[in-house]
C-alpha positions as CSV (number, residue, x, y, z in Angstrom):
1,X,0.0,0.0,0.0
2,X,1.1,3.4,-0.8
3,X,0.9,6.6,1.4
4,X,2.5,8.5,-1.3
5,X,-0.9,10.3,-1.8
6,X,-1.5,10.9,1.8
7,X,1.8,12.9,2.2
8,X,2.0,14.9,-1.0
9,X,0.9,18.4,-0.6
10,X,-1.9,19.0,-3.2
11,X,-0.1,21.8,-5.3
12,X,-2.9,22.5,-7.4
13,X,-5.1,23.6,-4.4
14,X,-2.2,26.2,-3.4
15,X,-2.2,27.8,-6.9
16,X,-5.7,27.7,-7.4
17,X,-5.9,29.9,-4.5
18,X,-3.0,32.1,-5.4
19,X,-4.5,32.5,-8.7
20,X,-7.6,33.6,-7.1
21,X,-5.9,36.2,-4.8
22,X,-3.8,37.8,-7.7
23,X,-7.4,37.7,-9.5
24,X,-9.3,39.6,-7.2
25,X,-6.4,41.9,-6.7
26,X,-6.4,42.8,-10.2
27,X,-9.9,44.1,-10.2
28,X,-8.8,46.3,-7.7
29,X,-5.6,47.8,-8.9
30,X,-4.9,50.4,-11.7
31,X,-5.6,48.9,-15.6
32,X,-4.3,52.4,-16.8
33,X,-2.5,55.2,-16.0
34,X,-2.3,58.7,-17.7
35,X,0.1,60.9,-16.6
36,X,1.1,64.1,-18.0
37,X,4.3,65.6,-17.0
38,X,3.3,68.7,-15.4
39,X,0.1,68.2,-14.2
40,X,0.7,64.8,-12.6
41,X,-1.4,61.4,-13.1
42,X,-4.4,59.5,-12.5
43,X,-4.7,55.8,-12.3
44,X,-8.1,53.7,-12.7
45,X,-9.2,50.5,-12.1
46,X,-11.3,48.6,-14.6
47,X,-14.7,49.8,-12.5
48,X,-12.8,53.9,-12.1
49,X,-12.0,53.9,-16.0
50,X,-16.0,52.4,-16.9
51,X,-17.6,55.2,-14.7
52,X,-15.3,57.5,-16.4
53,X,-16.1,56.7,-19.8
54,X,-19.8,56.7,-19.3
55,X,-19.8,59.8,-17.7
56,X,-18.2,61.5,-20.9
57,X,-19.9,59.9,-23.4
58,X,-23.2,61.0,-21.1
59,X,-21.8,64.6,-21.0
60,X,-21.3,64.9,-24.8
61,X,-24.0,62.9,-25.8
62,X,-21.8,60.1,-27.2
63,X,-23.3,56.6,-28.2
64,X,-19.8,55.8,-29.9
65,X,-19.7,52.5,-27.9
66,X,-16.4,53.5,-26.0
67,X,-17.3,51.5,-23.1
68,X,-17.9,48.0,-25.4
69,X,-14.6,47.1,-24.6
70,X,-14.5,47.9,-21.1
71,X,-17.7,45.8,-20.5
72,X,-16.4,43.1,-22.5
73,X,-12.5,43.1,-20.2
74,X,-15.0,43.7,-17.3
75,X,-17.3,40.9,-17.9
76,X,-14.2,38.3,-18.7
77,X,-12.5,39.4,-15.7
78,X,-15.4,38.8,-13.3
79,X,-16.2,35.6,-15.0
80,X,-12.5,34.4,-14.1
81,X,-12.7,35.7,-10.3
82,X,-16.5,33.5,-9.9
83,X,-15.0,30.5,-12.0
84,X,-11.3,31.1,-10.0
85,X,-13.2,31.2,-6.8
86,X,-15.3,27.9,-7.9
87,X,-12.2,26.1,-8.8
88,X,-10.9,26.2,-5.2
89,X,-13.6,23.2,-4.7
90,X,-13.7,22.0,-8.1
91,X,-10.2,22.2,-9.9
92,X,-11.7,21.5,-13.4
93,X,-13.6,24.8,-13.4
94,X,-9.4,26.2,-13.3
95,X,-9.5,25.9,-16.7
96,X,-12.3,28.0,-17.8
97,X,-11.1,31.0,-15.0
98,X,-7.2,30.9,-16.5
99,X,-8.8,31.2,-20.2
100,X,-11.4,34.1,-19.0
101,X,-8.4,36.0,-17.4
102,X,-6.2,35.8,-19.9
103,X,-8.4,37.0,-22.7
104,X,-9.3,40.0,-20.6
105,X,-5.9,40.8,-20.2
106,X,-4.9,40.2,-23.2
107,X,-8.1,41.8,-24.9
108,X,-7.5,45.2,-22.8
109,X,-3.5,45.1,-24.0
110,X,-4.4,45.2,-27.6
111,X,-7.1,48.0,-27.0
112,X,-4.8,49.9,-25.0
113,X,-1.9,49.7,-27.3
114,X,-4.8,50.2,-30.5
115,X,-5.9,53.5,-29.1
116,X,-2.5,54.3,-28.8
117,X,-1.7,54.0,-32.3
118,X,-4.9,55.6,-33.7
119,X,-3.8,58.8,-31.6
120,X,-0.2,58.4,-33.2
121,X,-2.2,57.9,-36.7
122,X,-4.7,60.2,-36.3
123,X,-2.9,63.4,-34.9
124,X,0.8,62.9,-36.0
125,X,2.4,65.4,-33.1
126,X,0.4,66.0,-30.4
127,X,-0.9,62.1,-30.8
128,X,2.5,60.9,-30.2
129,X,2.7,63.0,-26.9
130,X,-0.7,62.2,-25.8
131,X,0.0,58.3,-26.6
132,X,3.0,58.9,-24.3
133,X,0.9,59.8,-21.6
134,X,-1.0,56.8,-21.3
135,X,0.4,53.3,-19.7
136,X,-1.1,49.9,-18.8
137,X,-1.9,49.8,-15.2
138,X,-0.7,46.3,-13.0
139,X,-4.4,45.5,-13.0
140,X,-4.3,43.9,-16.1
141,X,-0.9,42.3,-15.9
142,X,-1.5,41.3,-12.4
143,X,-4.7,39.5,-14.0
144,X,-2.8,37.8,-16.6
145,X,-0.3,36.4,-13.8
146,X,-3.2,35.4,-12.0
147,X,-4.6,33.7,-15.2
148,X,-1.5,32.1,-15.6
149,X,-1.3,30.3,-12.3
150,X,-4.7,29.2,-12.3
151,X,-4.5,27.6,-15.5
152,X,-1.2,26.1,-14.3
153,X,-3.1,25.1,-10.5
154,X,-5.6,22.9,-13.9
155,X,-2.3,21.5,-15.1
156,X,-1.3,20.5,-12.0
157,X,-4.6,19.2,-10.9
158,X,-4.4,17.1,-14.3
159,X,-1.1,15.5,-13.0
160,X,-2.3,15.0,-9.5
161,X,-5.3,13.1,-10.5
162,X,-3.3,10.7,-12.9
163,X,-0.7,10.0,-10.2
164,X,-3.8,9.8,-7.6
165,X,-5.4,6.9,-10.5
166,X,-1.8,4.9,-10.7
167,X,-1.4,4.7,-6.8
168,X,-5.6,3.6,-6.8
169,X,-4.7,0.8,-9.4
170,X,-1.5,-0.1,-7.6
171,X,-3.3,-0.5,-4.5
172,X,-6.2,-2.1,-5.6
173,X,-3.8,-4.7,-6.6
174,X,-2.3,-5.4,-3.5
């Protein structure tokens, strides 16, 4: 009979809940930062930077559909925290919360660096300076981090169950 099982720690369970942490952190922490050299800087979390576009596009009338991609990061992200949270209890579930945060992180890169170029494009000078101004915020990358451990906490969970099969059938035998 093996105790091999009994007396190895269940890694999987650790980064499941690390992933989770860094998750929820990420909500929480700034997905962009503008700062402009004299004037100083503002950073917003994915909620801040929402209420902040729907409040100009409220004050100027605007239906251009500048918060579709905010919603869509938002809505991913959230999805990974419930599934991330889930997980803790049911480690297959790790695999839908790494691909949710990922693809918000990754979604809200591109935009970030899209909008950046489109100022460049669109305004040749001052587009370029403005572009300067603005930065990804840790929220995002902490998400992707986060991402990356829970989908690594699925991997591991993968491993753990096909070791946790072989001792079964070894044991069974004896």
């Amino acid at each position: 009979m093996s105790n091999r099982s009994i007396h190895t720690p269940e890694y999987s369970g650790i980064s499941v809940i690390i992933g989770f942490i860094l998750l929820l952190a990420g909500l929480f922490l700034p997905w962009i930062s503008i700062t402009v050299p004299i004037l100083g800087g503002v950073r917003y979390s994915l909620l801040e930077f929402l209420g902040l576009i729907q409040r100009l596009e409220a004050m100027h009338g605007s239906t251009s559909g500048g918060s579709g991609i905010v919603y869509l990061t938002l809505i991913l992200h959230i999805t990974a925290i419930v599934t991330s949270f889930i997980a803790i209890f049911r480690r297959s579930i790790s695999l839908i919360s790494g691909i949710a945060g990922l693809l918000a992180g990754i979604v809200w890169l591109t935009r970030i660096n899209t909008l950046k170029s489109q100022l460049a494009l669109q305004m040749p000078k001052a587009g370029q300076m403005i572009s300067s101004f603005i930065k990804v915020g840790s929220g995002s990358l902490i998400t992707i981090i986060g991402s990356v451990v829970v989908l690594l906490a699925f991997l591991l969970w993968r491993r753990e169950s096909k070791l946790g099969s072989s001792d079964d059938s070894i044991e069974g035998r004896s």
